[in-house]
C-alpha positions as a printed NumPy array, in Angstrom:
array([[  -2.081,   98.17 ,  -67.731],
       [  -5.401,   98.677,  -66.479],
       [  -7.213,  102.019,  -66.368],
       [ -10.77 ,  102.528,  -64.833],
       [ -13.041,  105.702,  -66.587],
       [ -12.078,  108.051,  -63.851],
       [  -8.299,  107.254,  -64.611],
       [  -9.32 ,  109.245,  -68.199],
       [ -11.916,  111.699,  -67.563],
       [ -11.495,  115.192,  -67.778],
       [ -12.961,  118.056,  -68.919],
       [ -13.195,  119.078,  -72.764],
       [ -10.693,  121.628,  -73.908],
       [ -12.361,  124.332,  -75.64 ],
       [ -12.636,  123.325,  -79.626],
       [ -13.166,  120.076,  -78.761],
       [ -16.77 ,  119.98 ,  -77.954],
       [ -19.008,  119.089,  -80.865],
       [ -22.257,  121.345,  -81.826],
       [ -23.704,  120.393,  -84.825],
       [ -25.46 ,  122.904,  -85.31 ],
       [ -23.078,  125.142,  -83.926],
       [ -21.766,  128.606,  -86.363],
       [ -23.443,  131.492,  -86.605],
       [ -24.383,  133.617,  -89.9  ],
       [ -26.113,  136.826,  -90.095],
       [ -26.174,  139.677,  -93.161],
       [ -27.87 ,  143.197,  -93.335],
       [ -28.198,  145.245,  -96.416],
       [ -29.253,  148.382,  -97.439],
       [ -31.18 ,  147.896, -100.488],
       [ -31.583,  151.631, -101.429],
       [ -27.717,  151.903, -101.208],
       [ -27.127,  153.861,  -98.182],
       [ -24.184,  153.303,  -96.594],
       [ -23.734,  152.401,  -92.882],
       [ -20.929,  151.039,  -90.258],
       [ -20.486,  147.821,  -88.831],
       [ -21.461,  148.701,  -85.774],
       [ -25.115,  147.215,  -86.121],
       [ -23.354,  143.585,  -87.878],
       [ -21.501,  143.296,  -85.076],
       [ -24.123,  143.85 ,  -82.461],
       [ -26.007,  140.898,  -84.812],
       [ -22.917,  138.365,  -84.389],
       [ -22.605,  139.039,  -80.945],
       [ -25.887,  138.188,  -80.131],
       [ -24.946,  134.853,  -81.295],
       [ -22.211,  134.345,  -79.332],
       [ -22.216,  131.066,  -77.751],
       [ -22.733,  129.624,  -81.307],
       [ -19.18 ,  130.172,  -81.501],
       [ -15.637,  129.274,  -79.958],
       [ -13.466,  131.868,  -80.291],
       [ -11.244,  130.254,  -83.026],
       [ -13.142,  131.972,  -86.086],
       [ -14.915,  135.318,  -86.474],
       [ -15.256,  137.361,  -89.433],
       [ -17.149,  139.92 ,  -91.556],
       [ -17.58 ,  141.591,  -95.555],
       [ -18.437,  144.778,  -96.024],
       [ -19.621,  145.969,  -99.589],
       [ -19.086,  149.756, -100.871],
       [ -16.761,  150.614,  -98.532],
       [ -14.065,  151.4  , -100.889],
       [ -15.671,  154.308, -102.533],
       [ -12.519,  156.466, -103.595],
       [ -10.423,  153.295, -104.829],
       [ -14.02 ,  151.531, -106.239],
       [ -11.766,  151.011, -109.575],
       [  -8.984,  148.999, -108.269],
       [  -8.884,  145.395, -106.879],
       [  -8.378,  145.424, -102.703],
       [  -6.168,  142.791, -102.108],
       [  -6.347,  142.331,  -98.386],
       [  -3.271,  140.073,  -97.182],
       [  -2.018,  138.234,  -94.089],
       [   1.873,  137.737,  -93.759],
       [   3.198,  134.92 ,  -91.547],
       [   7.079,  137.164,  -91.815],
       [   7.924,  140.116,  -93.446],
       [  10.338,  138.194,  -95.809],
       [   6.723,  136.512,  -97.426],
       [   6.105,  140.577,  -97.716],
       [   8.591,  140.859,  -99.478],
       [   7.866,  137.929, -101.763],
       [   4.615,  139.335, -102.351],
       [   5.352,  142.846, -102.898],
       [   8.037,  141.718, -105.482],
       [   5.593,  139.638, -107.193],
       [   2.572,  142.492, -107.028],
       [   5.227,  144.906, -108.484],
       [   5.496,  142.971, -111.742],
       [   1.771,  142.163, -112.68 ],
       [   0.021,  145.055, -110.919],
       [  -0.196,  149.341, -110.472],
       [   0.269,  149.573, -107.013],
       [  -2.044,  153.201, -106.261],
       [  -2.08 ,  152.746, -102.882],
       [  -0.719,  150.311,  -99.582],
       [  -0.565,  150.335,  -95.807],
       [  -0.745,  148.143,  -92.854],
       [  -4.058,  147.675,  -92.16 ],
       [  -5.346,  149.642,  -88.936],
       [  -6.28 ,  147.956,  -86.318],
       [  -6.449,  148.386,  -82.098],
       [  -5.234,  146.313,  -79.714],
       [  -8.38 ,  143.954,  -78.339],
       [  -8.677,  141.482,  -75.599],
       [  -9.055,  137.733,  -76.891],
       [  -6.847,  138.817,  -80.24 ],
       [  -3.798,  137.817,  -80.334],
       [  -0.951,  135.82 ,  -81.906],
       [  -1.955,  138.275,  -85.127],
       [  -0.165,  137.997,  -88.77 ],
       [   1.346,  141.309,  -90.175],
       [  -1.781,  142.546,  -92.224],
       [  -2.059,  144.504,  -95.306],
       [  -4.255,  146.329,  -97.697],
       [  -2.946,  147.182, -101.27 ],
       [  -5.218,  149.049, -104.131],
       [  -4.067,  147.242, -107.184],
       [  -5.143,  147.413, -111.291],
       [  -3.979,  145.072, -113.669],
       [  -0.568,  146.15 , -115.789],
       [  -2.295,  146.104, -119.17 ],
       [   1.229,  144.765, -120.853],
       [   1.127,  141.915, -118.782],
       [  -2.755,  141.338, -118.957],
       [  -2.28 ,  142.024, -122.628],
       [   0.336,  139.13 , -122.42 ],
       [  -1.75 ,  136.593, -120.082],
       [  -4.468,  136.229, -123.089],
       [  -6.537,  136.61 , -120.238],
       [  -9.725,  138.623, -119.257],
       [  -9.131,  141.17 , -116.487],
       [ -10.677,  138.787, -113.619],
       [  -9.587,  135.689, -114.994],
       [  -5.738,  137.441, -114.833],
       [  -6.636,  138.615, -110.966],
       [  -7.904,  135.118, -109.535],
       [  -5.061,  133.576, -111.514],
       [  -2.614,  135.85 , -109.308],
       [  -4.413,  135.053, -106.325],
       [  -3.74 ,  131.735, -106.623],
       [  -0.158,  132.222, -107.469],
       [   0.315,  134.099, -104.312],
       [  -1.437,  131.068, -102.175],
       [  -0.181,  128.481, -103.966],
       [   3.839,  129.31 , -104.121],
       [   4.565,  132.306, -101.773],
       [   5.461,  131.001,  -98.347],
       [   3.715,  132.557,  -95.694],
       [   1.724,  134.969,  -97.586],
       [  -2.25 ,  134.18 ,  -98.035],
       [  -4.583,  136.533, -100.377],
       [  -8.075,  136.795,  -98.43 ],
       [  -9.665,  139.606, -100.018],
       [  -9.314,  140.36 , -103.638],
       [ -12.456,  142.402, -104.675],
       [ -13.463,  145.817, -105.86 ],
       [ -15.069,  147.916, -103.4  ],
       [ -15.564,  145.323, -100.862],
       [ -13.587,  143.708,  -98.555],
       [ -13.176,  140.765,  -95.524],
       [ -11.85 ,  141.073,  -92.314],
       [ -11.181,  137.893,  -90.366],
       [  -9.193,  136.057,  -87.695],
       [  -8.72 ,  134.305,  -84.72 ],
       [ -11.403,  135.326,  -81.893],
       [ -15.538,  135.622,  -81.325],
       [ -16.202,  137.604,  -83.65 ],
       [ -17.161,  141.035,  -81.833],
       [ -13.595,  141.026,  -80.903],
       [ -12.615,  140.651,  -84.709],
       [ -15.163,  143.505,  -85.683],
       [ -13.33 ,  145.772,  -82.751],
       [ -10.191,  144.709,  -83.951],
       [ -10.643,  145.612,  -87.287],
       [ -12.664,  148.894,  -86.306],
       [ -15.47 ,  147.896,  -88.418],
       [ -17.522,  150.162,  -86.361],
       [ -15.633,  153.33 ,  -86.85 ],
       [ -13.563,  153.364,  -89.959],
       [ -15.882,  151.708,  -92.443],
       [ -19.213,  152.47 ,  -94.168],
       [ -20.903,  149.917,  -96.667],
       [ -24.372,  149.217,  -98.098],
       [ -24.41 ,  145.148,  -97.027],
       [ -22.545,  143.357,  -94.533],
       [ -21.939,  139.851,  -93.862],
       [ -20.465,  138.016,  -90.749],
       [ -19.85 ,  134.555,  -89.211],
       [ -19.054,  133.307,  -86.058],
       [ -17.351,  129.857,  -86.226],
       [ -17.371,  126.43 ,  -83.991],
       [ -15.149,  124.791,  -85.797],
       [ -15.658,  120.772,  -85.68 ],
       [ -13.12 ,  119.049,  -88.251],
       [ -10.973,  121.559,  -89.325],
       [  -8.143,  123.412,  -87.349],
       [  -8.761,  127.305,  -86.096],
       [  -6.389,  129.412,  -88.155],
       [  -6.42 ,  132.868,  -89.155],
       [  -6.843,  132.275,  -92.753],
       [  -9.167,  129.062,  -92.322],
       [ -11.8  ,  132.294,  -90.909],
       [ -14.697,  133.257,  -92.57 ],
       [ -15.848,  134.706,  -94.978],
       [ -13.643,  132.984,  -98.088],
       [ -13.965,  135.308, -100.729],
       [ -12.781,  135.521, -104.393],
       [ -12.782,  138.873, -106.465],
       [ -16.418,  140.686, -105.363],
       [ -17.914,  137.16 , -104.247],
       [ -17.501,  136.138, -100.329],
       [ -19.231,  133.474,  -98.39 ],
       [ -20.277,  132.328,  -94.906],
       [ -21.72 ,  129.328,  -93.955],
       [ -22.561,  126.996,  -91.329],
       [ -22.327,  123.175,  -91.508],
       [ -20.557,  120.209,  -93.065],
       [ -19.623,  119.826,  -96.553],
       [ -19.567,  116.018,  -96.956],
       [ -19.272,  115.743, -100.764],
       [ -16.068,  117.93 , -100.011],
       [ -13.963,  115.439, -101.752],
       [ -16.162,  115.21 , -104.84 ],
       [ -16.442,  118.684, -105.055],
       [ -13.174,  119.955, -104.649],
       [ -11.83 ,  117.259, -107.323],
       [ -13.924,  118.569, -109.943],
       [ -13.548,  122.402, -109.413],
       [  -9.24 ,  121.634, -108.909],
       [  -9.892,  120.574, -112.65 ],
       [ -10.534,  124.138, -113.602],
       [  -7.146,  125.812, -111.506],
       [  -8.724,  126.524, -108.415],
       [  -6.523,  124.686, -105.431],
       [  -8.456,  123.866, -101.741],
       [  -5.802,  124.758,  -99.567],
       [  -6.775,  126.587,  -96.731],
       [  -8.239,  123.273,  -94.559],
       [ -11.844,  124.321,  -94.222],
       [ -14.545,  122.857,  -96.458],
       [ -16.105,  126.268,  -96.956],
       [ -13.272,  127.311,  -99.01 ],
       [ -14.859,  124.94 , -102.042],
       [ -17.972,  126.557, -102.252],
       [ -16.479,  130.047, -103.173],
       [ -14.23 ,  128.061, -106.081],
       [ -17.87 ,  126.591, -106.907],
       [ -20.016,  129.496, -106.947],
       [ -17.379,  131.489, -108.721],
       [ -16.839,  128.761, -111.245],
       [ -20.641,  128.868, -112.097],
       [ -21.504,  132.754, -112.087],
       [ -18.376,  134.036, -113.644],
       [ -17.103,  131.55 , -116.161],
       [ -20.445,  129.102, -116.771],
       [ -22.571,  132.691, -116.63 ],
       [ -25.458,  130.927, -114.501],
       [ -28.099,  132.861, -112.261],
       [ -27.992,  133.142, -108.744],
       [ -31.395,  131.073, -109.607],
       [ -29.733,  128.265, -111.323],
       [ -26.563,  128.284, -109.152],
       [ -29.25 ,  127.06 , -106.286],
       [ -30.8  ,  124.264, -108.514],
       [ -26.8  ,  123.198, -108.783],
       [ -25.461,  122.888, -105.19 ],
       [ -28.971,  122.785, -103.515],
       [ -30.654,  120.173, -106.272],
       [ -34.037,  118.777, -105.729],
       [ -34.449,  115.663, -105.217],
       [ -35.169,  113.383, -108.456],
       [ -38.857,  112.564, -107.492],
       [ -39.365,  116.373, -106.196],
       [ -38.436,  117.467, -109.946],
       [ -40.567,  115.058, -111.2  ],
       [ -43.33 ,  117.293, -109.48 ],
       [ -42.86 ,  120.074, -111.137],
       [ -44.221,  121.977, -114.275],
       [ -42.925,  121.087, -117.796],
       [ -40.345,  124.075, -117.741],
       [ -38.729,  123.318, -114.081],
       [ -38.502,  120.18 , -114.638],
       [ -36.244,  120.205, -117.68 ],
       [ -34.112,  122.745, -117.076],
       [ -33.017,  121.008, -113.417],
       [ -32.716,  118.042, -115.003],
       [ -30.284,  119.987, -117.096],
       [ -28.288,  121.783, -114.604],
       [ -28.329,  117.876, -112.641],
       [ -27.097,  116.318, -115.688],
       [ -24.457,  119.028, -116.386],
       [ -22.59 ,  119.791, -112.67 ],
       [ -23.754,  116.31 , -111.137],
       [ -20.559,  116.654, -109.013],
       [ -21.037,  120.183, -107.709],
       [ -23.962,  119.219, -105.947],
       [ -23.589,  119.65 , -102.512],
       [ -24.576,  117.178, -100.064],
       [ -24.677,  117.919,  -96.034],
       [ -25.944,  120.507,  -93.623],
       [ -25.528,  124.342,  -94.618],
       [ -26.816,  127.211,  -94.836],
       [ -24.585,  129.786,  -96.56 ],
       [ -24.894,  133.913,  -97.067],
       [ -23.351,  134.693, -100.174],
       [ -21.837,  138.035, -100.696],
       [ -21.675,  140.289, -103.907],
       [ -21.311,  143.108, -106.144],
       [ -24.887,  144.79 , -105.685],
       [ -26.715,  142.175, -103.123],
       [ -26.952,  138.678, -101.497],
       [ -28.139,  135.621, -101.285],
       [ -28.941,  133.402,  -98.192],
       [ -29.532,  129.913,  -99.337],
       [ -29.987,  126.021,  -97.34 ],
       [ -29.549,  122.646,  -97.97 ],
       [ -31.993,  121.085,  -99.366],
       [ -33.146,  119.526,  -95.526],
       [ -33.194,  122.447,  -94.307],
       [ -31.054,  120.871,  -91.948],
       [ -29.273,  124.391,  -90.528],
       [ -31.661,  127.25 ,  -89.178],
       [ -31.844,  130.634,  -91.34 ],
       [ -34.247,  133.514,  -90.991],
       [ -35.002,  135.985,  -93.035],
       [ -36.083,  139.804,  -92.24 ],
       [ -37.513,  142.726,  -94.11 ],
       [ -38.066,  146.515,  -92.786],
       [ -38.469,  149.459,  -95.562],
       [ -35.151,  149.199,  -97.757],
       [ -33.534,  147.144,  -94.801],
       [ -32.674,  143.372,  -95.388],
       [ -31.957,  140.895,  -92.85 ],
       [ -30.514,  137.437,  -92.97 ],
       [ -29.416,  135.062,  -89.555],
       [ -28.84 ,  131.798,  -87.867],
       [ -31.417,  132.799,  -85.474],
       [ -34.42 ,  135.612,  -85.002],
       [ -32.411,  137.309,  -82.297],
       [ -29.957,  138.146,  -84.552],
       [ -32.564,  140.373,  -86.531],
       [ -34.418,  141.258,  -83.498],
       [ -31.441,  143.07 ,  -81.872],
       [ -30.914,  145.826,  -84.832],
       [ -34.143,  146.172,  -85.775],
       [ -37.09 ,  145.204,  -83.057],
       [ -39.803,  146.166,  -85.242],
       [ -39.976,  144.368,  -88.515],
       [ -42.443,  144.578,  -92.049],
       [ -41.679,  140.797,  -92.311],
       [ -40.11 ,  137.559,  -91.112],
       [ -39.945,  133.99 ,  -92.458],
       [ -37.918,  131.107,  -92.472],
       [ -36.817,  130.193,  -96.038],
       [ -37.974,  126.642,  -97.402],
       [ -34.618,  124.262,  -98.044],
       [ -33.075,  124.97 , -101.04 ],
       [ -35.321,  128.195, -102.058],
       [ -32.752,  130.905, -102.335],
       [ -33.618,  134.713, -100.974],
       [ -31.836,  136.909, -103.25 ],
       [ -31.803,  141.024, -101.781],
       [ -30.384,  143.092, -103.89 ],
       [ -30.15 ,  146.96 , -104.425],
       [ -33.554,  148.884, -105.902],
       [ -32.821,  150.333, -109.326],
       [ -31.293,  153.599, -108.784],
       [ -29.135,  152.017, -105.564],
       [ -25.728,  153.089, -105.474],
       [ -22.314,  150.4  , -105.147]])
């Protein structure tokens, strides 16, 4: 049978337009520790908007568990209330339960088809911990992936200690709303991401920001070493689930700064490498020590176009590929901290600014709180 191109033209359905340099990113923080709502993150997303689809939107907010600062905040989205259930049963035996609720939310136009959502304030049983011959986080991320892995239904996507990520399906201003980021929350650095989602599907955990005890990233572009990477770090119990490529850079980053003990520093000389003739520029000193860190996590370098925000206990850190293939600007006024996909994003919370530059690829920009800042 014979078909002419007008037999099989139609318009694109939304999602299936590609925009390669589509996403949006965008951070603020507070470096002298004051805390503030999400009202101004949001504004920032939003002003990104068309960088986005409506099938991913999400934020992390930092200190804004103040009274429960102690205690792990698993945040959790059930498909059923039998995977509750599950879960509950399950958090009952290997954790203190101090405190859980459905998580409040309002009803907002463009949300909808929403998982039952929860928030539970959790500490380690120390028999069982005792038991594990594990450390304290190690026992925690080994949970988490428990509850991914083998509970039906149920999906950790928030597991830190004063911190916590809010994500879904939508653009997300509507996911900020939804959440009431800008009313019932207060925290000292915030992180967001609007998504355009190109190979993966749009699903409310395949959102952003991944996250993984205090650490949370955001990130737009395409992992192609996915494969490569996410072989080596399943070696070492993490499992790549959740159909996104983003999800593997949390596993690495967590994998390097909590059990190899590298800098933020280093971490970038790992998944943003130089080049081998760009070391070969470099004093003595730089030289070996990337060589090193090439040498030692050849397979955790990651190859394609990113740039990622990086979320954690005390700061972040905005960092590209190597390229610079995805945009990222960086903003500065008095103890205020800016990172985005584009200027706007800055422009729009804070007009008037002490500085603004666009960070070479693979220099990190690491903000953190002054000495004396509080979590």
């Amino acid at each position: 049978m014979y078909f002419n191109d007008m037999d099989v033209r139609r318009a694109p359905l939304e999602g299936e337009v590609r925009i390669p340099s589509g996403c949006a990113v965008s951070a603020i923080i507070d470096r002298s520790g004051k805390r503030m709502t999400g009202e101004k993150i949001i504004r920032s997303i939003a002003t990104m908007h068309d960088r986005s689809n409506g099938l991913g939107g999400g934020f992390a907010g930092y200190g804004i568990y103040p009274d429960y600062k102690e205690y792990y905040a698993f945040h959790m989205f059930y498909n059923d209330y039998q995977s509750k259930k599950e879960t509950e049963e399950f958090l009952l035996t290997h954790f203190e339960i101090v405190y859980s609720s459905e998580m409040k939310t309002r009803k907002t136009k463009g949300i909808t088809n929403e998982p039952v959502i929860y928030r539970y304030f959790l500490y380690p049983l120390s028999k069982r911990l005792a038991n594990s011959l594990l450390d304290e986080e190690q026992y925690v991320v080994k949970c988490v992936n428990k509850i991914n892995a083998e509970i039906k239904g149920a999906f950790v996507f928030s597991s830190g200690k004063n911190m916590g990520i809010f994500k879904g399906v939508g653009y997300p201003e509507d996911i900020g709303r939804f959440y009431l980021l800008d009313e019932e929350y207060e925290g000292y650095a915030w992180t967001s991401h609007g998504r355009y989602p190109t190979n993966t599907p749009g699903w409310w955990g395949g959102a952003h920001p991944f996250g993984l005890l205090d650490y949370s990233i955001v990130h737009n572009g395409e992992i192609s070493s996915y494969d490569a990477n996410r072989r080596y770090i399943e070696m070492f119990g993490y499992k790549c689930s959740l159909q996104t490529d983003t999800e593997v850079i949390t596993y690495i980053i967590d994998y390097l700064i909590r059990v190899k003990k590298l800098t933020l520093q280093e971490i970038a000389k790992v998944i943003s490498a130089s080049f081998w003739s760009t070391i070969e520029e470099k004093s003595e000193e730089e030289r070996q020590q990337e060589i090193f860190l090439r040498k030692a996590f050849p397979s955790l370098l990651i190859n394609g176009p990113f740039s990622i925000i990086f979320g954690f206990s005390g700061g972040i850190m905005a960092l590209n590929d190597r390229l610079k293939l995805r945009s990222m600007v960086c903003a500065e006024k008095g103890d205020l901290a800016f990172v985005s996909s584009e200027e706007c994003g800055i422009r729009v919370i804070e007009p008037e600014l002490d500085k603004i530059y666009s960070p070479a690829g693979g220099q990190p920009v690491i903000y953190t709180l002054n000495e004396g800042g509080t979590l």
